[in-house]
N, C-alpha and C positions, 0 to 999 in steps of 0.2 A: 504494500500500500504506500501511495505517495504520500508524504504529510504535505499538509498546506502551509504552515509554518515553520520552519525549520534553523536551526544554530548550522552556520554554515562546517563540514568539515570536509575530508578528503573520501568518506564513505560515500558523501554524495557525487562528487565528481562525476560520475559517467550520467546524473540524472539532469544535473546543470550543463553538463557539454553536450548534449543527447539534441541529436538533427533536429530543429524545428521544433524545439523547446524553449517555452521564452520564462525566463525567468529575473527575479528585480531582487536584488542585495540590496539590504542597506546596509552601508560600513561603518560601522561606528568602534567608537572606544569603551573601555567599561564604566567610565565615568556617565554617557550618553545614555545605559541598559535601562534605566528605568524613567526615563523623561518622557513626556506628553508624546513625541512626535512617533514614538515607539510602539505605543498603542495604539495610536493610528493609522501605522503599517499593519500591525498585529489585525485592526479591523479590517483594513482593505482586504487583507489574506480572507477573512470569513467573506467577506462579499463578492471577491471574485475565484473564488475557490473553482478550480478544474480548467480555468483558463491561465493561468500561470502557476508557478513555484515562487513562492516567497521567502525569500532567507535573509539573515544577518550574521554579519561577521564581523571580528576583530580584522586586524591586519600585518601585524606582527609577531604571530604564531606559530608555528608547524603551517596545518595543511591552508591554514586561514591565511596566512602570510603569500603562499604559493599562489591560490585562484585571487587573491587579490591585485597581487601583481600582473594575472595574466587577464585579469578585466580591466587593468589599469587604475585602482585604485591609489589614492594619494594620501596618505598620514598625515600630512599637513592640512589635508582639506576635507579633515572629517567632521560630522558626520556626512555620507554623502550614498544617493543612490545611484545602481547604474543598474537598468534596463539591458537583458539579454539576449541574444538569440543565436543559437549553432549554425549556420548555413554547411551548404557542402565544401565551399571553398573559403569560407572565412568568416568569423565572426562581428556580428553587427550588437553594437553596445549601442546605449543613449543615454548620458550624463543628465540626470536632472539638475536644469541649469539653475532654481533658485534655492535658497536655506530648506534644507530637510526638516529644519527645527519648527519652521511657519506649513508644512506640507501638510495637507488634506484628503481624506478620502476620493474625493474625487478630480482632485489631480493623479494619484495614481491607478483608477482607472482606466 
């Protein structure tokens, strides 16, 4: 079974690379884990549930360090989401461009 929410690790890997799977990180630090904007990822997951993966990660850890590097994530510029998807020839990300701390249900969407 796929969970809907999920702590990002390296278990998951083949379900966040996996063709034509769209999946949204948000990366945060552990400072971020329990702030307002967190639950409201946490919501979006219940309401768009079977249409994406939703995960969070740190970025400086083992396998969390690894897929954040390789979606481009930034330490400097946490907290921050990034929109995913597998193609066959390359991967297509989308940085949400404004503060993840002001984010909405329905900007992520």
């Amino acid at each position: 079974m796929i969970p809907k929410y999920f702590e990002m690790s390296e278990e998951e890997t083949d379900l966040v690379f996996k063709k034509d799977q769209l999946t949204l990180v948000m990366f945060r630090g552990d400072v971020d884990a329990h702030d307002g904007f967190m639950k409201t990822f946490e919501n979006s997951a219940d309401l768009n549930q079977g249409k994406a993966l939703f995960s969070y990660s740190g970025v400086t850890e083992g396998g969390q360090a690894k897929i954040a590097k390789m979606l481009g994530a930034d330490e400097n510029k946490l907290p921050m989401l990034i929109a995913h998807m597998q193609t066959n020839d390359s991967r297509d990300r989308y940085f949400f461009p404004g503060s993840v701390k002001d984010i909405t249900t329905d900007q992520v969407t």
